[in-house]
MARBA-3410 file (N, C-alpha, C, O; in Angstrom, 1 decimal):
237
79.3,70.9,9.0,79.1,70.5,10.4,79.2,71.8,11.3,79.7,72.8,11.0 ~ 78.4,71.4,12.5,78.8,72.8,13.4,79.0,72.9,14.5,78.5,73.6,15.4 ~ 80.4,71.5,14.3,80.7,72.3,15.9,81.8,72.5,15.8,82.5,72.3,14.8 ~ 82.4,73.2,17.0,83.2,74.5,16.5,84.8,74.0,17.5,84.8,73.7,18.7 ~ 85.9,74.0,16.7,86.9,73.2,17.3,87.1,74.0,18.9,86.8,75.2,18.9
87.7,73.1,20.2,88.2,73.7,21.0,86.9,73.5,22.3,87.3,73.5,23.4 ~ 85.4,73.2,21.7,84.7,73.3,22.8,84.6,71.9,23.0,85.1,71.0,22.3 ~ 83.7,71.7,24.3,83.1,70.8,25.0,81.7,70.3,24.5,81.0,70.9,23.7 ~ 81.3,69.1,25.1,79.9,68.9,25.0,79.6,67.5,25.4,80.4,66.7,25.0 ~ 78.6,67.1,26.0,78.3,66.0,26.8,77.0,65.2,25.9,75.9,65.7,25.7
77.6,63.7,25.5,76.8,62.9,25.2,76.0,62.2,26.1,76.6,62.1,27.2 ~ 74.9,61.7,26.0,74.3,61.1,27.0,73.8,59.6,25.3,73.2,60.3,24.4 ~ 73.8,58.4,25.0,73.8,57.3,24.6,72.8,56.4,25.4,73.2,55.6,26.2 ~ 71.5,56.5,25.2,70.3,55.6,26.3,69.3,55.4,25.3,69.3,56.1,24.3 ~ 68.2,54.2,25.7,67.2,54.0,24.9,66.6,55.6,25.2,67.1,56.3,26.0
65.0,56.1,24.2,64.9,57.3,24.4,64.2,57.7,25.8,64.5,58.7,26.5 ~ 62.9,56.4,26.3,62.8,56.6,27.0,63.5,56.9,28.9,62.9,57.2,29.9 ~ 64.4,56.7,28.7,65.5,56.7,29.8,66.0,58.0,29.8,66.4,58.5,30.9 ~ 66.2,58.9,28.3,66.7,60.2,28.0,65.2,61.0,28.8,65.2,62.0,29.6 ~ 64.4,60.5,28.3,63.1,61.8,28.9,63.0,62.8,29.8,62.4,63.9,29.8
63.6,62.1,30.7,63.7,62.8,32.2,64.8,63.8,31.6,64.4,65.0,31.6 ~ 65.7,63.6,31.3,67.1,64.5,31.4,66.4,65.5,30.0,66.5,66.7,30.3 ~ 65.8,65.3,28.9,64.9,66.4,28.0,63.9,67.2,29.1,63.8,68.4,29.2 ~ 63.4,66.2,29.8,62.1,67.4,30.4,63.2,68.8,30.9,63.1,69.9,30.6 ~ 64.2,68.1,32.0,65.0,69.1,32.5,65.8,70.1,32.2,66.0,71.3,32.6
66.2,69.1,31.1,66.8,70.7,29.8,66.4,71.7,29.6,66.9,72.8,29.5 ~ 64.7,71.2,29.4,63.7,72.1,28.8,63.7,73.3,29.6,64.0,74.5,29.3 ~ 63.1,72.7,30.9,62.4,73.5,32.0,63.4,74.4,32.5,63.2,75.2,33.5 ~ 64.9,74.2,31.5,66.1,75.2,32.3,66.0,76.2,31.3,65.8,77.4,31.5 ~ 66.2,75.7,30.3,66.3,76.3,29.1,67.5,76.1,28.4,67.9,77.2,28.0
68.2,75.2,28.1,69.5,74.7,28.0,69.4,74.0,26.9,69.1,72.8,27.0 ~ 69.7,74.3,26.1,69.8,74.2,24.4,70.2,72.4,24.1,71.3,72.2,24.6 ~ 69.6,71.3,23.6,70.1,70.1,23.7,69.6,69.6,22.6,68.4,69.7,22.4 ~ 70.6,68.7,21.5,69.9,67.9,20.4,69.8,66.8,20.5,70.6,66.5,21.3 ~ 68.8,65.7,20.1,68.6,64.6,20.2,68.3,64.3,19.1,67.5,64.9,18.4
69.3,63.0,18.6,69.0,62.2,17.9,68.9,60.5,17.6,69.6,59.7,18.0 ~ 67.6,60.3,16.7,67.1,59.2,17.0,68.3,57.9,16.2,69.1,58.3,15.4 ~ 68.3,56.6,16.6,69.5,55.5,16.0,68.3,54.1,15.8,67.7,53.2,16.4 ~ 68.5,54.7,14.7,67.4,53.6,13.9,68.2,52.1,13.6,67.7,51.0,13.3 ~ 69.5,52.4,13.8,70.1,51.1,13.4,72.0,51.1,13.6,72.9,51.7,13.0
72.1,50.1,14.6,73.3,49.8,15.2,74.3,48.7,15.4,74.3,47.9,16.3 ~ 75.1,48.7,14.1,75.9,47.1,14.2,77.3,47.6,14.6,77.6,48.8,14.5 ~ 78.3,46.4,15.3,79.7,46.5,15.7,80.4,46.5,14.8,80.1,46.1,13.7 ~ 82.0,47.2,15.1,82.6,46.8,14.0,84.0,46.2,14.3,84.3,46.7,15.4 ~ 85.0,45.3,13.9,85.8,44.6,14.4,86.8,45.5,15.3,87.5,44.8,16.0
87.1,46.8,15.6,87.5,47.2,16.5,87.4,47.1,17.9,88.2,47.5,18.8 ~ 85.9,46.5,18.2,85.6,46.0,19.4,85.9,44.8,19.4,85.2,44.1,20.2 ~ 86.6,44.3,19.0,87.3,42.8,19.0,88.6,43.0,18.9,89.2,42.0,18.4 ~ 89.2,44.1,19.2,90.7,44.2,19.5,90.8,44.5,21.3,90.4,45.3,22.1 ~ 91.6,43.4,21.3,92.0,43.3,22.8,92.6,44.3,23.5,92.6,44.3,24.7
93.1,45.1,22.6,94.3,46.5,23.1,93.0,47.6,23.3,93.2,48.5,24.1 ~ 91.8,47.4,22.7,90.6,48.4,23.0,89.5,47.9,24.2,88.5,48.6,24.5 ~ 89.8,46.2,24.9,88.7,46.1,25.0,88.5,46.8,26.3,87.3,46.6,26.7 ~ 89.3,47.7,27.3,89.0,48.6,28.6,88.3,49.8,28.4,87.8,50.4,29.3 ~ 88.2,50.3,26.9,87.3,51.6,26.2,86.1,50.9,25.7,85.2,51.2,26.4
85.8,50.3,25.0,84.7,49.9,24.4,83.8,49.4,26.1,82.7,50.0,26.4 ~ 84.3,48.3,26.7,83.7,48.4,28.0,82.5,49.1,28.3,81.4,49.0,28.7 ~ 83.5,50.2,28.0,82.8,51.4,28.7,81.5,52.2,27.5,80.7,53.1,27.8 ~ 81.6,51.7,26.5,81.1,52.3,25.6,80.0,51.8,25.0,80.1,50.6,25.1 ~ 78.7,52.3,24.3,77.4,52.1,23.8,77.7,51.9,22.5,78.8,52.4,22.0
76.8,51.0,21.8,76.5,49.8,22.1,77.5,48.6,22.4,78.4,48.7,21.5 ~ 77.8,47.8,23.0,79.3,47.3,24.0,78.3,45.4,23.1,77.3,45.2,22.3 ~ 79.0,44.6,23.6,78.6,43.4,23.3,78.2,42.7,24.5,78.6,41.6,25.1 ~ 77.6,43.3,24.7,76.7,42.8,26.3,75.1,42.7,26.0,74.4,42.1,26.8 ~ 74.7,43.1,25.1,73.5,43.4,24.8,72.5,44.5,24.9,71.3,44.5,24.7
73.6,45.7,25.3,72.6,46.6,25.3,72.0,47.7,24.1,72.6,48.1,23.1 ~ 70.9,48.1,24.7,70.3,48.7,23.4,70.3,50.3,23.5,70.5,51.2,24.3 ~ 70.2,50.2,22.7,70.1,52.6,22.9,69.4,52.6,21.2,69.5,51.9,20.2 ~ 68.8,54.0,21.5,67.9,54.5,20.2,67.6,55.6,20.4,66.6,56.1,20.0 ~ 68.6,56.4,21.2,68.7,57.7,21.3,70.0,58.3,21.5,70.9,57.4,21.7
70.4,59.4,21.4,71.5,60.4,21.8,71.5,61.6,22.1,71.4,62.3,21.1 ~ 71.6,62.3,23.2,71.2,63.6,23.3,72.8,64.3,23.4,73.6,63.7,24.1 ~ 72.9,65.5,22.7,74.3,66.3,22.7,74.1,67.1,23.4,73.0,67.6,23.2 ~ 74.8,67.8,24.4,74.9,69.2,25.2,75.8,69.7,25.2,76.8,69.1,25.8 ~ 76.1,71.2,24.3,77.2,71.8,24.1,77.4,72.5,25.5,76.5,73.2,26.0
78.6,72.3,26.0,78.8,73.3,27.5,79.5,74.6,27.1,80.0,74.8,26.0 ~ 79.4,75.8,28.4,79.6,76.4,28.1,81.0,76.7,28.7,81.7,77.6,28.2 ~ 81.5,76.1,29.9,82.7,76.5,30.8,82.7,75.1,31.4,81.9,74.1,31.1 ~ 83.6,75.1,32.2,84.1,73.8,33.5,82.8,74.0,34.3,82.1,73.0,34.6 ~ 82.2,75.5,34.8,81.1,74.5,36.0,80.1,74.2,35.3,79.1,73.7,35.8
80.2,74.5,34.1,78.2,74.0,33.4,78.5,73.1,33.1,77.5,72.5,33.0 ~ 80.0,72.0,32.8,80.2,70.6,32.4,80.1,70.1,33.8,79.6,68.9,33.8 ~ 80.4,70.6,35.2,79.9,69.6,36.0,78.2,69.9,36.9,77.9,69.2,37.8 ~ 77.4,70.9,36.6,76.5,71.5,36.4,75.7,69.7,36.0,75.3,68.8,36.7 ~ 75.7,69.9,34.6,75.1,68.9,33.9,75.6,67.6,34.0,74.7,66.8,34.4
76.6,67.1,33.8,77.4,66.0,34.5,76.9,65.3,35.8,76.7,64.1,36.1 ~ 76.8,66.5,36.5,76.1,65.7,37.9,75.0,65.2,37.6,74.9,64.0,37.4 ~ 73.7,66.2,37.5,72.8,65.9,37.2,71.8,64.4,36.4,70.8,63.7,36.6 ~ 72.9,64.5,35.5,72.6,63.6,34.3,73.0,62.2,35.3,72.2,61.2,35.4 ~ 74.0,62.4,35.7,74.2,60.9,36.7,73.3,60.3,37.5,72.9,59.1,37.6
73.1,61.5,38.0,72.2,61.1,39.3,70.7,60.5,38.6,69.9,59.6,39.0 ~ 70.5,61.2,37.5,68.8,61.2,36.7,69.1,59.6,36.6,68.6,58.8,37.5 ~ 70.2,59.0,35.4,70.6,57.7,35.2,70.9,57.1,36.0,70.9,55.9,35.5 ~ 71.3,57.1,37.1,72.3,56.2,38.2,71.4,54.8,38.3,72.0,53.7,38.6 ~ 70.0,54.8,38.0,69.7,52.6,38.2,69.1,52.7,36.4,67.9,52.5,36.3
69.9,53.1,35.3,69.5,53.1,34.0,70.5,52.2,33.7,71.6,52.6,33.4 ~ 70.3,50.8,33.6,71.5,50.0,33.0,71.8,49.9,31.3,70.9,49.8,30.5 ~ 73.4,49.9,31.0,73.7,50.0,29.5,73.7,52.1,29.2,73.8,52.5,28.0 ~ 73.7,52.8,29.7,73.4,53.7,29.6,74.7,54.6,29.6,75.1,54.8,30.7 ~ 75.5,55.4,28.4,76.4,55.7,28.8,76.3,57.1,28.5,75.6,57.6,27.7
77.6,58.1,29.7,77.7,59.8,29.5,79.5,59.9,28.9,80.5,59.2,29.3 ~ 79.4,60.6,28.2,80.5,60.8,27.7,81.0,62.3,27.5,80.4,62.9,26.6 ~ 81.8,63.0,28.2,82.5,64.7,27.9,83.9,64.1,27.0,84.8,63.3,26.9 ~ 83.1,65.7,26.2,84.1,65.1,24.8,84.9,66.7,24.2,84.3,67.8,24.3 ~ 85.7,66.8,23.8,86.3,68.4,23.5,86.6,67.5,21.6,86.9,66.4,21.2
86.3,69.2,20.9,86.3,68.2,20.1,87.4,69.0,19.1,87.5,70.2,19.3 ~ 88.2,68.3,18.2,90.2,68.3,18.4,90.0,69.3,16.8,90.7,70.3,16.6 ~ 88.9,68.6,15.8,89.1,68.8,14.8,88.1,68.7,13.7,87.4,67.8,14.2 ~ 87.4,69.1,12.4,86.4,69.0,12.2,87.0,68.6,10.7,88.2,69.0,10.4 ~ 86.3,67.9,9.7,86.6,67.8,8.1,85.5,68.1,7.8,84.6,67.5,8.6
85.0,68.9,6.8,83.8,69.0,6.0,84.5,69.3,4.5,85.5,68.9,4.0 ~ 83.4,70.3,3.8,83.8,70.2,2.5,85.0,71.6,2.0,85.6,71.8,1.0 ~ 85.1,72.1,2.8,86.2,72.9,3.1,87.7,72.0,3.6,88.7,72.6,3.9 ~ 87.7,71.1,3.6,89.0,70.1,4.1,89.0,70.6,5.7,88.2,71.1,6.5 ~ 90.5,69.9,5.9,90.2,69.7,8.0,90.1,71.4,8.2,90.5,72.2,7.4
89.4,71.6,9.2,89.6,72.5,10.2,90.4,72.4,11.6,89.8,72.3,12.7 ~ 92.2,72.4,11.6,92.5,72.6,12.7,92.7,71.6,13.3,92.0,70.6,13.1 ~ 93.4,71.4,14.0,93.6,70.4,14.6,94.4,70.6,16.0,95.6,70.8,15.9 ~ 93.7,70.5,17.2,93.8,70.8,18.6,93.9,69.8,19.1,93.0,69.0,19.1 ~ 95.4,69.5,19.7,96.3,68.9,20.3,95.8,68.1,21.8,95.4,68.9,22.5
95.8,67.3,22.1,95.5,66.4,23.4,96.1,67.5,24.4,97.1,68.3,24.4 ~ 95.0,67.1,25.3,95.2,68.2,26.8,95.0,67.8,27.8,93.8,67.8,28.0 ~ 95.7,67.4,29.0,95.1,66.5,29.8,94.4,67.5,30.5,94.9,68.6,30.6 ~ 92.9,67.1,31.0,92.4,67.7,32.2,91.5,67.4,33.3,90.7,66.5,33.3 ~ 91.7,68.5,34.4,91.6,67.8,35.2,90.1,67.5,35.5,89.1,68.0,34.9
90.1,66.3,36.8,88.7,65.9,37.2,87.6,67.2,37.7,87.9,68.1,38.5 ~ 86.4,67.0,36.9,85.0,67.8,37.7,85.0,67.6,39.0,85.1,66.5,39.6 ~ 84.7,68.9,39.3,84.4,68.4,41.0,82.7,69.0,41.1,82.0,69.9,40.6 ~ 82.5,68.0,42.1,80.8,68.1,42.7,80.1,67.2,41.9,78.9,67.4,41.6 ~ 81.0,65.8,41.2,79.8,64.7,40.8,80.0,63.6,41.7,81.1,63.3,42.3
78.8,62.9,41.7,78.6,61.7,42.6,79.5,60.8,42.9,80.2,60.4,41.9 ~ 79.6,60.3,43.9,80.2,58.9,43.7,80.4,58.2,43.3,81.4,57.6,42.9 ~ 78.7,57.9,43.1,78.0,56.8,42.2,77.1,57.5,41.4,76.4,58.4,41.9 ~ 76.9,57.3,39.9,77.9,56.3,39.3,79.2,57.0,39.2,79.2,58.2,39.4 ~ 80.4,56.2,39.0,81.7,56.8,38.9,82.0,57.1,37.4,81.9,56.4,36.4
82.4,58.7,37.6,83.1,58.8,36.5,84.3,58.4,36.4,85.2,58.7,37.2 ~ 84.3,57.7,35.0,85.8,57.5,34.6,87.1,58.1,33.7,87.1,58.0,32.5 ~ 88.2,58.7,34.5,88.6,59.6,33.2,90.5,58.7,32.8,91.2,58.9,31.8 ~ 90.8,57.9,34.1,92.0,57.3,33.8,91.7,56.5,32.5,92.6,56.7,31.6 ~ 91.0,55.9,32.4,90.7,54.5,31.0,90.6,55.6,29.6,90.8,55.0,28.5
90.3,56.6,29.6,90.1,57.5,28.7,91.4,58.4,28.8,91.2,59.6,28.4 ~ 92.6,58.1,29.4,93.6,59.3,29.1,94.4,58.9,27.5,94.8,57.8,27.0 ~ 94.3,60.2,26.9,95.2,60.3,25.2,94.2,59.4,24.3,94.5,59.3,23.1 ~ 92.9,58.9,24.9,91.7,58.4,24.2,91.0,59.5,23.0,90.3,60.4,23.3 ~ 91.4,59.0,21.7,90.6,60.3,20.6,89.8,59.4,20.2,90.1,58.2,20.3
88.6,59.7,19.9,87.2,58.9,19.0,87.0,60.2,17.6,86.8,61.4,17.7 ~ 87.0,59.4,16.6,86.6,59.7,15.3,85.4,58.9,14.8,85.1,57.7,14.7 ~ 84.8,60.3,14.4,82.9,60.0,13.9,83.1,60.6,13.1,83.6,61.7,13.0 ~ 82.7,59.5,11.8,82.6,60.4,10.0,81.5,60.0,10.2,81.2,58.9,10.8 ~ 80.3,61.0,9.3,79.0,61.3,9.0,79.3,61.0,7.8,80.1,61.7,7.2
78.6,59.7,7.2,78.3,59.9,5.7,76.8,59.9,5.4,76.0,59.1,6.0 ~ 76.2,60.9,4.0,75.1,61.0,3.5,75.0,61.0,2.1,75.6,61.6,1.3 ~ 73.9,60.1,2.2,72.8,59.7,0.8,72.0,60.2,0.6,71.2,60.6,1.5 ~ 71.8,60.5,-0.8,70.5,60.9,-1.5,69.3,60.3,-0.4,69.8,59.6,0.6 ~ 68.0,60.4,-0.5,66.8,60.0,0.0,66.8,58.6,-0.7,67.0,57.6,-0.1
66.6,58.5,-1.8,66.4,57.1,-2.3,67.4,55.9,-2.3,67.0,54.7,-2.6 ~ 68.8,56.2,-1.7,69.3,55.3,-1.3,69.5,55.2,-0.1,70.0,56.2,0.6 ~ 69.2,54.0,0.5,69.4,53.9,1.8,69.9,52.2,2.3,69.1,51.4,2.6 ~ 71.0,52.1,2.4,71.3,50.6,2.5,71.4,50.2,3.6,71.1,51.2,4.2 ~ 71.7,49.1,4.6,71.6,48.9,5.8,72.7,49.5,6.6,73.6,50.4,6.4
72.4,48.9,7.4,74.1,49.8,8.7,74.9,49.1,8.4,76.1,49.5,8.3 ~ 74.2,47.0,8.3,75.6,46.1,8.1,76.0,46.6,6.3,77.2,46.7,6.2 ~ 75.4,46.9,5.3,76.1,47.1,4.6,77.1,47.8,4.3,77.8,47.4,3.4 ~ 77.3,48.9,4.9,78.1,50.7,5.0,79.2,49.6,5.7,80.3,49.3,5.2 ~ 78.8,49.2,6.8,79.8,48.5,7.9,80.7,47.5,7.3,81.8,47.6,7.7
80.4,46.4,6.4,80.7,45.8,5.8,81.8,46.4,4.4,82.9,45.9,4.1 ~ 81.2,47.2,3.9,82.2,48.3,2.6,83.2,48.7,3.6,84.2,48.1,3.6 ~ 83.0,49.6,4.5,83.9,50.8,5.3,85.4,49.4,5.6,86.6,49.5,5.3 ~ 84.9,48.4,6.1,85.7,47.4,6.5,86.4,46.9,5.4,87.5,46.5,5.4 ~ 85.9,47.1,4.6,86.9,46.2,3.2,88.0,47.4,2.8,89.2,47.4,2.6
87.2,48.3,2.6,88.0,49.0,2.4,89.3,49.6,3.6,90.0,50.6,3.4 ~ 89.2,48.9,4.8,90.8,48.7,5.9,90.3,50.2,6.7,91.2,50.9,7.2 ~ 89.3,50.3,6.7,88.7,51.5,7.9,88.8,50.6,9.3,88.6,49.4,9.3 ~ 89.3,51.5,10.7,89.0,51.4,11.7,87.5,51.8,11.8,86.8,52.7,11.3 ~ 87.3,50.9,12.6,86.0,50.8,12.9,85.2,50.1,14.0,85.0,48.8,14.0
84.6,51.0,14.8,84.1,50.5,16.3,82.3,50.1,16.3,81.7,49.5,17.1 ~ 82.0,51.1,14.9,80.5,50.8,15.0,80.2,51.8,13.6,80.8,52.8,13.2 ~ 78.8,51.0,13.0,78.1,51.9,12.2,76.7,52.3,13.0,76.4,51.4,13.8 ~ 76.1,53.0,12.9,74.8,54.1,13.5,74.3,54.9,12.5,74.9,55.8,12.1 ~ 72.7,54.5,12.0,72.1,54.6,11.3,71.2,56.1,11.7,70.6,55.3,12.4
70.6,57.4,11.9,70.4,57.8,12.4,69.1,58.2,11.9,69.0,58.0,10.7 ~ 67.9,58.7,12.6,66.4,58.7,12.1,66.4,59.9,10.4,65.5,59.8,9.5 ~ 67.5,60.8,10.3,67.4,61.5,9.2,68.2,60.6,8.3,68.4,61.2,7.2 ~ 68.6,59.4,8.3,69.2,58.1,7.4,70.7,58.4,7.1,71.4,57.9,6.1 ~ 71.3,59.5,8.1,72.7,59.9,8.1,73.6,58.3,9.0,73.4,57.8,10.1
74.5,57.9,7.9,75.4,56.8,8.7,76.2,57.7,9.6,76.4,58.8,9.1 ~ 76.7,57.4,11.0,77.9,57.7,11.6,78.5,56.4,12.2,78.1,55.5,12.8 ~ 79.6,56.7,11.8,80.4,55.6,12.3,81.7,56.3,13.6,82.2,57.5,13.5 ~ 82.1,55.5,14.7,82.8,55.7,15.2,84.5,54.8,15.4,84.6,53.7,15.0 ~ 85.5,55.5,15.9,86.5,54.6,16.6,87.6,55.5,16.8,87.9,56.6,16.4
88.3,54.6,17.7,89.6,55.0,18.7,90.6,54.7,18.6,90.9,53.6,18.1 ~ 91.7,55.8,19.0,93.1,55.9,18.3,93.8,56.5,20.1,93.1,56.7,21.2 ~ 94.8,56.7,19.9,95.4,56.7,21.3,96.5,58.3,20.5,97.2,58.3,19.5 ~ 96.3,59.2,21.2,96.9,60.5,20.5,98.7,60.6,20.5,99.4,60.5,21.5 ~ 99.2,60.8,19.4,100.5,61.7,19.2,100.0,62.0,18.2,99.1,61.6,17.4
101.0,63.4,18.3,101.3,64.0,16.7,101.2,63.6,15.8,100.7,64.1,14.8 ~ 101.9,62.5,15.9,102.1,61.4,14.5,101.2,60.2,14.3,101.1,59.3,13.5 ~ 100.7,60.5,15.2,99.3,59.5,15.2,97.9,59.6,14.6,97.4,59.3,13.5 ~ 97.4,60.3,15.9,96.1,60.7,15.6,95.6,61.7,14.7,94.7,61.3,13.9 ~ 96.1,63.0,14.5,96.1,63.9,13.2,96.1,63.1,11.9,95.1,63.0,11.3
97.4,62.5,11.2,97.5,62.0,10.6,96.8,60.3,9.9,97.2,59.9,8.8 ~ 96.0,59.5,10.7,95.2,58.8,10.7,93.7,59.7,10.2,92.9,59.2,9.4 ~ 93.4,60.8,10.7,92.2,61.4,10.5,92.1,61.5,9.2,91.0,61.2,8.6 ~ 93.4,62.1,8.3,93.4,62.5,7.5,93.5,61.6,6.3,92.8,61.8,5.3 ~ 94.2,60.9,6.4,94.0,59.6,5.8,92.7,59.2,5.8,92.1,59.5,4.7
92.2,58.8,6.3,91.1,57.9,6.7,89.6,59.2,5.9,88.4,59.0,5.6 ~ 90.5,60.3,6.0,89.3,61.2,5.0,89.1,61.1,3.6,88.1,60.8,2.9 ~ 90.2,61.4,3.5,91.2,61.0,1.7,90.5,59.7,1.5,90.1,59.7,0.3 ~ 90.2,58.7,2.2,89.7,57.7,1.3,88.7,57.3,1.7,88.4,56.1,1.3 ~ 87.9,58.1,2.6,86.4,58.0,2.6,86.2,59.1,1.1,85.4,58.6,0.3
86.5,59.8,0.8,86.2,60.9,-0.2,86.3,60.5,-1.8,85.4,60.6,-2.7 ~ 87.6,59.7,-1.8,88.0,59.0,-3.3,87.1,58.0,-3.3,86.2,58.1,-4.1 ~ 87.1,57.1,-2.5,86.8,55.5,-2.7,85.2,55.3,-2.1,84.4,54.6,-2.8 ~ 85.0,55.7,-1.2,83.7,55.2,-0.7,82.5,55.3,-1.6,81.8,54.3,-1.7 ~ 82.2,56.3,-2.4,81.2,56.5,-3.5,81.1,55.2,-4.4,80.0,54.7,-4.6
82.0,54.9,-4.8,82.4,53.6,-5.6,82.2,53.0,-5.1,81.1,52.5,-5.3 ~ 83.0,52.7,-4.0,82.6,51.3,-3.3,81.3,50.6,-2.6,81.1,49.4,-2.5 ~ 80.3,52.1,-2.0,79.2,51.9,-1.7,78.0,51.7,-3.2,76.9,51.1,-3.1 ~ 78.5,52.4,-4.5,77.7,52.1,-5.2,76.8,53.4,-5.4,76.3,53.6,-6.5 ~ 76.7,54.3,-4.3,75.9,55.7,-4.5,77.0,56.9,-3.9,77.8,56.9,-3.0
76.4,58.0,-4.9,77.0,59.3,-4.4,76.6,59.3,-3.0,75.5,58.8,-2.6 ~ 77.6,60.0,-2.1,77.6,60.3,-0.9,78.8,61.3,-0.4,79.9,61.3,-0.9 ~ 78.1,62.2,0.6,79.0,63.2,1.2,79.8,62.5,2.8,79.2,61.7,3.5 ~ 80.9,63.0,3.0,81.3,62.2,4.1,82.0,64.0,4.9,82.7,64.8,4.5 ~ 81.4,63.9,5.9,82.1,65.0,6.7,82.7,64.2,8.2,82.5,63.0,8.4
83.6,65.1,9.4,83.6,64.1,10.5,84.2,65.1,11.3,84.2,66.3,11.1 ~ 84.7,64.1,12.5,85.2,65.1,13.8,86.1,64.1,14.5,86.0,62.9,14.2 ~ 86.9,64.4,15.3,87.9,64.4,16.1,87.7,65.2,17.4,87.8,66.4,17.6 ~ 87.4,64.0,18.3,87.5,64.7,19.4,88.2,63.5,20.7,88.6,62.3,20.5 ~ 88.3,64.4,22.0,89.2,64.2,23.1,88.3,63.7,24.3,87.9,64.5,25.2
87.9,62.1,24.4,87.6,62.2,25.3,88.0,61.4,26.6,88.5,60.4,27.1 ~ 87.5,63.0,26.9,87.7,63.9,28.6,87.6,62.5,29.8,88.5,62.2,30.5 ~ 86.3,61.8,29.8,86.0,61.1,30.5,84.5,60.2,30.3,83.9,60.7,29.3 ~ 83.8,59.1,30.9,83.0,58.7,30.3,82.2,57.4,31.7,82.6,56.6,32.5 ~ 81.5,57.7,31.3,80.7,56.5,32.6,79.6,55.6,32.0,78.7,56.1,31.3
79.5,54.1,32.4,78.8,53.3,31.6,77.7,52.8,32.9,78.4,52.0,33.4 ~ 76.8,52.8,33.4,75.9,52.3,34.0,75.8,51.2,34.0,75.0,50.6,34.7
END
């Protein structure tokens, strides 16, 4: 994986054509931005825990019905390029319903090298110079960590999202959602509330037996890498 522990970066979660406007802009700046396409998106019983349901609220795909089939990443470079783009992005989205922005620092990485690191919850403070409307929210997100493991298959297998979703579950994964993505990479997400003795040690776990067991259990070889990150704040249209 490559992102690099310690930085920032801004999700934007919208159908694609709602992302367009905020790509044309990127472009015309010159501001480096990946998008990727979500060919396939089911829940997973963590959005059915009551102690989560003020974060998911806030979060894409939510059980409201909305849809997204896109994601664009923006790595920042400092505090004013995160409220630089932050603004912006609001204002582009502000009558885009179901559409969520999320600033995210990211804590920790696992690939095939084992963890990389692990950077400590930090509170910080609010951007200044974004809109009123829509509001960002960063109280509902304090000590809020989200963990996304990437798992990948050969080309020739490719099973659904409910089925990954369905395995990941039996096997006693937290789990907020599976996300199918147009290169046929699963990611899955969910949330943990940070201490020391929490969050670090849940990651690591939860790697350990994506790595032993998942292969088996899904039936095909597969690579599982992931991340840990801090998020900062998040707004749902």
């Amino acid at each position: 994986m490559k992102e690099k522990i310690g930085t920032r970066h801004l999700h934007v979660d919208a159908l694609r054509i709602q992302l367009d406007p905020i790509l044309r802009d990127l472009a015309a700046r010159g501001v480096p931005v990946d998008l990727t396409g979500i060919r396939e998106a089911v829940a997973g019983p963590q959005r059915n825990d009551p102690a989560w349901s003020k974060v998911y609220d806030l979060h894409t795909p939510g059980l409201a019905g909305e849809r997204f089939d896109g994601v664009v990443t923006i790595d920042l470079r400092d505090t004013g390029h995160a409220a630089t783009e932050l603004a912006s992005i609001l204002t582009t989205l502000k009558d885009e319903r179901g559409s969520v922005i999320e600033l995210e620092k990211i804590c920790s990485v696992f690939d095939a090298a084992g963890e990389r690191g692990f950077v400590p919850y930090v509170e910080t403070p609010p951007l200044q110079g974004l809109p009123a409307q829509p509001r960002f929210e960063y109280e509902t997100m304090r000590e809020v960590m989200e963990t996304h493991w990437a798992i990948c298959l050969s080309p020739e297998h490719s099973p659904s999202a409910q089925k990954v979703r369905d395995v990941l579950v039996a096997l006693g994964m937290r789990l907020g959602g599976v996300f199918r993505d147009d290169t046929g990479t699963y990611w899955t997400n969910s949330f943990s509330r940070y201490t020391e003795d929490n969050t670090p040690p849940l990651a690591r776990s939860e790697y350990q037996l994506l790595t032993q067991k998942l292969p088996t259990q899904l039936g095909y070889p597969c690579t599982v890498t992931g991340v840990v990150e801090q998020v900062v704040g998040i707004s749902k249209i």
